[in-house]
The first five atom37 places (N, CA, C, CB, O) and aatype in JSON, in Angstrom:
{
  "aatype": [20, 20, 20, 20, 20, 20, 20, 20, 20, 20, 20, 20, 20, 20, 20, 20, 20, 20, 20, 20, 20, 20, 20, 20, 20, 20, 20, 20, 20, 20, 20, 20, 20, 20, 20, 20, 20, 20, 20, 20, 20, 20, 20, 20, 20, 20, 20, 20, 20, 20, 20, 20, 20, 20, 20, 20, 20, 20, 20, 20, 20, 20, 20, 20, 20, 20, 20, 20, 20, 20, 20, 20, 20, 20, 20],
  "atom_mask": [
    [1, 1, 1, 1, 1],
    [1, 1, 1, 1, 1],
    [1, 1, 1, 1, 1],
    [1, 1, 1, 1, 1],
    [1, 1, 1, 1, 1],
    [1, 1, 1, 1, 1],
    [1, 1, 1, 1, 1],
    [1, 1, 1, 1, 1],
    [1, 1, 1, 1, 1],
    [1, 1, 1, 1, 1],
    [1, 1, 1, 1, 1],
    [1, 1, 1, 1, 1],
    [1, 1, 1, 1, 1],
    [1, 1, 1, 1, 1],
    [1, 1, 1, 1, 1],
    [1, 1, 1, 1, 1],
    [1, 1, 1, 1, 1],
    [1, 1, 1, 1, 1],
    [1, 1, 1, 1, 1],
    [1, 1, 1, 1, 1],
    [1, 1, 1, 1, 1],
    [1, 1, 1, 1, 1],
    [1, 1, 1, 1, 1],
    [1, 1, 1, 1, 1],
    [1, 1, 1, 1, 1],
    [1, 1, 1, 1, 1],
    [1, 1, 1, 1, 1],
    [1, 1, 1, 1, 1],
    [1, 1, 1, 1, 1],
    [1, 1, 1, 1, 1],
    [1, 1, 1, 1, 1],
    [1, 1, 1, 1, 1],
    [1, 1, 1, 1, 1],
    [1, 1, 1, 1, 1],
    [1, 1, 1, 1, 1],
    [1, 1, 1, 1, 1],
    [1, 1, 1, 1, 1],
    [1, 1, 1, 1, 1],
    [1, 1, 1, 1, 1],
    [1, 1, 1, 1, 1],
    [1, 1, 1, 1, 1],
    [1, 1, 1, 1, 1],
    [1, 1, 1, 1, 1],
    [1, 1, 1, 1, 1],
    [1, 1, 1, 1, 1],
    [1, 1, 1, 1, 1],
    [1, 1, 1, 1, 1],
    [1, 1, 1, 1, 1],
    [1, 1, 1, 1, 1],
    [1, 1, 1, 1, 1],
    [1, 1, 1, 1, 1],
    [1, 1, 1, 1, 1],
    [1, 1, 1, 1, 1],
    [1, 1, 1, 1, 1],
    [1, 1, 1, 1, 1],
    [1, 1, 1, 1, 1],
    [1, 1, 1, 1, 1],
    [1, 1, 1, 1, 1],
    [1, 1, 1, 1, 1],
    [1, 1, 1, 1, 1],
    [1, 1, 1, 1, 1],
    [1, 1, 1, 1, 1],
    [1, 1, 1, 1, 1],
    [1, 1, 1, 1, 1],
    [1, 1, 1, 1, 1],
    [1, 1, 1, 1, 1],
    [1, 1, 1, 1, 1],
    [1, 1, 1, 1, 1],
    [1, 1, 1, 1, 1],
    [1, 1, 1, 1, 1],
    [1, 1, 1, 1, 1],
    [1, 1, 1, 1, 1],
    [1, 1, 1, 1, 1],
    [1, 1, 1, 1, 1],
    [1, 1, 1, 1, 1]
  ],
  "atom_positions": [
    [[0.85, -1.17, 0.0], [0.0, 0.0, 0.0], [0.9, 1.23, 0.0], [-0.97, 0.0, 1.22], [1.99, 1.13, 0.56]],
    [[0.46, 2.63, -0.69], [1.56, 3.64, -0.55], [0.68, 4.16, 0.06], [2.33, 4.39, -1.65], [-0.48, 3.81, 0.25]],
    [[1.39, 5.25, 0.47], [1.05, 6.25, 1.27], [1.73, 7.62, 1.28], [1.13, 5.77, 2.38], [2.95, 7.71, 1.21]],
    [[0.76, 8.9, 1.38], [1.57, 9.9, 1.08], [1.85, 10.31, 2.42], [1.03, 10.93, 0.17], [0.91, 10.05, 3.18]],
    [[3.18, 11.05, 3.16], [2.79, 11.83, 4.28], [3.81, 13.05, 4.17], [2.88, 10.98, 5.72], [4.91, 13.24, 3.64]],
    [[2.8, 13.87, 5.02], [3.62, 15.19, 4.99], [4.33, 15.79, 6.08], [2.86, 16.15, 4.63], [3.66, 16.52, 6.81]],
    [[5.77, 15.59, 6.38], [6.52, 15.48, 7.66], [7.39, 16.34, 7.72], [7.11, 14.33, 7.92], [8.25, 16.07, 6.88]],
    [[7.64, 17.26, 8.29], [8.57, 18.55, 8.72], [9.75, 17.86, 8.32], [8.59, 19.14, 10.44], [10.1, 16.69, 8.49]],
    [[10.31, 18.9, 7.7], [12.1, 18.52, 7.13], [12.93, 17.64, 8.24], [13.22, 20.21, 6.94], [13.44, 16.53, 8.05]],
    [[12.9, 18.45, 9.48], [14.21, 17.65, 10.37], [13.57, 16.44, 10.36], [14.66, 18.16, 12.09], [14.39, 15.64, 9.91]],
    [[12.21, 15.69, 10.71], [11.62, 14.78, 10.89], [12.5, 13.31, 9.93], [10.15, 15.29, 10.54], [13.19, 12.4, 10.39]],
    [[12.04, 13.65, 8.28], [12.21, 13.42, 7.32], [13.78, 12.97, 7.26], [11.71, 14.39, 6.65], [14.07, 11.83, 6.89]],
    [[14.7, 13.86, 7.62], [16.09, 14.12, 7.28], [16.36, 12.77, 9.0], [16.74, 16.42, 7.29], [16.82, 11.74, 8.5]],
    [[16.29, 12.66, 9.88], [16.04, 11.93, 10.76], [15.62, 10.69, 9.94], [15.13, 12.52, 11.7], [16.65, 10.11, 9.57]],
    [[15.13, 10.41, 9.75], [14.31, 8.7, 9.02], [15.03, 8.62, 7.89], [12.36, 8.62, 8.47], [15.41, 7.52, 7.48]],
    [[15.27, 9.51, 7.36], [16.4, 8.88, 5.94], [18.05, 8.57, 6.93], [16.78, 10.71, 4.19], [18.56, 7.47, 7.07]],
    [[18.46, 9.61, 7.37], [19.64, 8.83, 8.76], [19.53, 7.72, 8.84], [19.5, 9.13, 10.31], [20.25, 6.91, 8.27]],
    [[18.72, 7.5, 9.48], [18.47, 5.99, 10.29], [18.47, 4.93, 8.69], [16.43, 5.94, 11.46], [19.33, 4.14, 8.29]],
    [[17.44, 5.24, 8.22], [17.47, 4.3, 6.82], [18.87, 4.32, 6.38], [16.47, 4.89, 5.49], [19.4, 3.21, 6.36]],
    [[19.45, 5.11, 6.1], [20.88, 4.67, 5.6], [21.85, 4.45, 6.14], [21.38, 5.29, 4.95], [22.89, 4.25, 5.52]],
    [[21.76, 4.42, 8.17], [22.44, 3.81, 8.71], [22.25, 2.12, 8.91], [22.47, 4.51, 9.64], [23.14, 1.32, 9.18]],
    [[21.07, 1.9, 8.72], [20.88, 0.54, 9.01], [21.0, 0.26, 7.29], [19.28, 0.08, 9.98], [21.21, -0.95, 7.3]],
    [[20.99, 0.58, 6.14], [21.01, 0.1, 4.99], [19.71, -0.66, 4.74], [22.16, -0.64, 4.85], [19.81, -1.83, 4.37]],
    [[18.66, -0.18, 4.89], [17.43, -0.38, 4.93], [16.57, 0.92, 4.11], [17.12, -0.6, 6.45], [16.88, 2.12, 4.12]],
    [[15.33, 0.21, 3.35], [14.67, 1.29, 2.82], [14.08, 2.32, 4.11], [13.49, 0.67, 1.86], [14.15, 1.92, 5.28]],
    [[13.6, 3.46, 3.82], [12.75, 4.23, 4.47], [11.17, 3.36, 5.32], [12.41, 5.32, 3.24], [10.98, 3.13, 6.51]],
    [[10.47, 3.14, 4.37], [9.68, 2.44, 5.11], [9.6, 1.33, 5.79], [9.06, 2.37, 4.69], [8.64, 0.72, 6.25]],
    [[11.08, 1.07, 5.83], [11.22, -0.32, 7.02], [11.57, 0.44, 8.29], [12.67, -1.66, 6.66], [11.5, -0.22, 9.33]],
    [[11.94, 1.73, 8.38], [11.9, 1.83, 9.69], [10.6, 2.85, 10.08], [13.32, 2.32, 10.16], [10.44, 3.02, 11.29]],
    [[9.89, 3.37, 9.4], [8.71, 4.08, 9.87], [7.9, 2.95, 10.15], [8.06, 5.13, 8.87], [7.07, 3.08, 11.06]],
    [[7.99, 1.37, 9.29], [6.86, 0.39, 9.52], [7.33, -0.27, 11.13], [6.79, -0.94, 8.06], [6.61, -1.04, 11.77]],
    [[8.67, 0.19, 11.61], [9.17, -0.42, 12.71], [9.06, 0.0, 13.69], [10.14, -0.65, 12.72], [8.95, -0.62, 14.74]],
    [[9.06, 1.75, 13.45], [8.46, 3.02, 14.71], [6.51, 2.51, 14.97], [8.62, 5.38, 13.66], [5.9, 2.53, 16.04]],
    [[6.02, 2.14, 13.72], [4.43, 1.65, 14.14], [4.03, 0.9, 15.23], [3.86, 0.86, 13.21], [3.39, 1.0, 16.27]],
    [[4.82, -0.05, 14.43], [4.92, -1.78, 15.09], [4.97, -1.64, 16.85], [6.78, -2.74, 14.46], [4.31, -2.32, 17.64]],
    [[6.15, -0.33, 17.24], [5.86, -0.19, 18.44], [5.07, 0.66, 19.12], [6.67, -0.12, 18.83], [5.56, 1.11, 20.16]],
    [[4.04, 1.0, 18.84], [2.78, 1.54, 18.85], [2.32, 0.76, 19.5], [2.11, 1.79, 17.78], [2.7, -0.4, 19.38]],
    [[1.07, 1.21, 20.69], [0.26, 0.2, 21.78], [-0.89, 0.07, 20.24], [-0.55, 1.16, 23.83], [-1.06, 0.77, 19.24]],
    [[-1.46, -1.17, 20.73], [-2.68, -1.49, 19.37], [-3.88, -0.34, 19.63], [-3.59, -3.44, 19.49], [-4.04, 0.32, 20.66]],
    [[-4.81, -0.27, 18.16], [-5.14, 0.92, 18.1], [-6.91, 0.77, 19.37], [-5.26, 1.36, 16.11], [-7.77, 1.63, 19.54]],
    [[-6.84, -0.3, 19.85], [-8.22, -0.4, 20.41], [-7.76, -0.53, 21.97], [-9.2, -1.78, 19.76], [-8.61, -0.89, 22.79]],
    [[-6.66, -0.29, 22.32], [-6.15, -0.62, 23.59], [-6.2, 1.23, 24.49], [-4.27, -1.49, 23.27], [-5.79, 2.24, 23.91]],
    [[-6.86, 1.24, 26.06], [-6.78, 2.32, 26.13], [-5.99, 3.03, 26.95], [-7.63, 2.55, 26.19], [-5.82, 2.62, 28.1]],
    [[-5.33, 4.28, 26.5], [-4.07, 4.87, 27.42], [-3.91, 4.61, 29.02], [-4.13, 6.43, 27.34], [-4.86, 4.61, 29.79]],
    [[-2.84, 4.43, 29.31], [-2.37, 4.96, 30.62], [-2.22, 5.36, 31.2], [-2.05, 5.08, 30.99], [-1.08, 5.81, 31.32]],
    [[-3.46, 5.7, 32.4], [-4.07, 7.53, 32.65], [-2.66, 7.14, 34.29], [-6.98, 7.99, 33.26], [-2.42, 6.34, 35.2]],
    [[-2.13, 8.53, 33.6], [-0.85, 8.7, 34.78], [-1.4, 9.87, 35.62], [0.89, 9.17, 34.07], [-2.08, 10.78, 35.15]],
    [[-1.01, 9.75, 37.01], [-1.5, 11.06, 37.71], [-0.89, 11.96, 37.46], [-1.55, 11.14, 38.97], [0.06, 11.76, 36.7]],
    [[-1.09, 13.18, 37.88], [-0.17, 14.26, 37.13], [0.26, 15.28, 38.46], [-1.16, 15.21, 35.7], [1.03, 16.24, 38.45]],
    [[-0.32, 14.87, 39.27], [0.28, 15.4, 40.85], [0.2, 14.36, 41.38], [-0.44, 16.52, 41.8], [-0.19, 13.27, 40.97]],
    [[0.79, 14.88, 42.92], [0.13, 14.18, 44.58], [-0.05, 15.4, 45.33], [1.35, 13.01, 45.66], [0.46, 16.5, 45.12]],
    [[-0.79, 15.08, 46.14], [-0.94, 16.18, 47.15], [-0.58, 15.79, 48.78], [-2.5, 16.67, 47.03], [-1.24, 14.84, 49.19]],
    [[0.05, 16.18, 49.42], [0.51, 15.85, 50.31], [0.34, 16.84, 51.59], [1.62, 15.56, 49.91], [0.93, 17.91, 51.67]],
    [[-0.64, 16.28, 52.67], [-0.98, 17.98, 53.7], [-1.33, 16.93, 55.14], [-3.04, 19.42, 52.96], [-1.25, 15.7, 55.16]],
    [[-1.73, 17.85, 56.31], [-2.58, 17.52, 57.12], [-4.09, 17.34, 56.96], [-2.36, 18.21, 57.87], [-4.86, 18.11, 56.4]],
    [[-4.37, 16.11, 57.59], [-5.49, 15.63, 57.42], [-7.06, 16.67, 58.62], [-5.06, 13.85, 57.8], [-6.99, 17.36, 59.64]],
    [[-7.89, 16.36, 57.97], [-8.76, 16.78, 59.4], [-9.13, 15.75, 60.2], [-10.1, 17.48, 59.17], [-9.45, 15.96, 61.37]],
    [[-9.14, 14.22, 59.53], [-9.03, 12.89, 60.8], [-7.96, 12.94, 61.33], [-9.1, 11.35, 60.4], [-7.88, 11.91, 62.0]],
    [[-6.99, 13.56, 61.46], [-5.88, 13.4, 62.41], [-4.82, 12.05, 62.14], [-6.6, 13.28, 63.87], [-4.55, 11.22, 63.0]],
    [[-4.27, 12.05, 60.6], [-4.25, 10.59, 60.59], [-2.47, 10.88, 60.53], [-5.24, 9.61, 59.1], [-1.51, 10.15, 60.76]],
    [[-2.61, 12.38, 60.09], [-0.76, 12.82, 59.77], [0.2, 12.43, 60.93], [-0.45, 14.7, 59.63], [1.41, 12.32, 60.73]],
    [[-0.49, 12.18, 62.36], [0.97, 11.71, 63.26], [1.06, 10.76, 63.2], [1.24, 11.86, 64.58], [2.06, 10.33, 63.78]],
    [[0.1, 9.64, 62.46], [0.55, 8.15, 62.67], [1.23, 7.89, 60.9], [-1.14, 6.9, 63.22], [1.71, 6.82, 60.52]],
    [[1.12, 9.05, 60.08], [2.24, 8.76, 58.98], [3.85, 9.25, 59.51], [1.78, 9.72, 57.47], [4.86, 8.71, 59.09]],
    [[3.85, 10.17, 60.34], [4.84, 10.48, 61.1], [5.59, 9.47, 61.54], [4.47, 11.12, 62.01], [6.73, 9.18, 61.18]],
    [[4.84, 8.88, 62.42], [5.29, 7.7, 63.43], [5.73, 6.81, 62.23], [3.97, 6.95, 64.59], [6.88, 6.37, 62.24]],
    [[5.06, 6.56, 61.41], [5.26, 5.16, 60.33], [6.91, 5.46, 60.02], [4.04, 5.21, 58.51], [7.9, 4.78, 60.29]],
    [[6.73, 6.95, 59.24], [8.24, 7.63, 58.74], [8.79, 7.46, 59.47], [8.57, 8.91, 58.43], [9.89, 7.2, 58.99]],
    [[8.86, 7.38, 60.77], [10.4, 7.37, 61.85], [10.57, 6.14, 62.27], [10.4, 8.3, 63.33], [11.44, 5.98, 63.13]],
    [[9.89, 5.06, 61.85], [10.14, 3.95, 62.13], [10.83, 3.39, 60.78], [8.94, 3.3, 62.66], [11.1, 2.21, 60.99]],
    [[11.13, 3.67, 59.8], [11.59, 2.89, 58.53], [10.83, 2.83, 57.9], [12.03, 1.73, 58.52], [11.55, 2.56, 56.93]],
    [[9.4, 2.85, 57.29], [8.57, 2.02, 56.67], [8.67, 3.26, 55.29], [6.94, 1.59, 57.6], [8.62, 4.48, 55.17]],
    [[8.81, 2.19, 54.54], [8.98, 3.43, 52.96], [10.49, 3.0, 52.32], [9.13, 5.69, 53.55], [10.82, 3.0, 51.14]],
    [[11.27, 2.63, 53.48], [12.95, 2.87, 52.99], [12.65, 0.84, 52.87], [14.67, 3.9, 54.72], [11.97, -0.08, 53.32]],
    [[14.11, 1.28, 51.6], [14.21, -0.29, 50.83], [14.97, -1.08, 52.32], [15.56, -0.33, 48.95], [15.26, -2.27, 52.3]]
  ]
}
């Protein structure tokens, strides 16, 4: 199947590199950048994007205290 695509110069100039470092056509390594692609029905990996870390109003922060000064956390 061809395919047309339209890819910013450095992009382009990058993938021909690689193609003529491995001595391989062009589309063996864009078909190889795919390949490692998660499949297209599989769904992302919702990452948190903070933590929040405070005093509680149950009062629970002196017994994380206590936990911390006892070791618990360290390998």
């Amino acid at each position: 199947m061809s395919v047309t695509l339209d890819l910013p110069d450095h992009v382009l100039r990058r993938l021909a590199a690689e193609a003529d470092r491995r001595g391989v056509p062009l589309a063996a390594v864009v078909t190889e950048l795919v390949e490692h692609l998660p499949p297209a029905d599989e769904q992302p990996v919702r990452r948190l994007a903070f933590i929040g870390v405070g005093a509680s109003a149950g009062g629970i922060t002196h017994r994380i205290d206590e936990l911390l000064d006892e070791g618990s956390g360290r390998d």
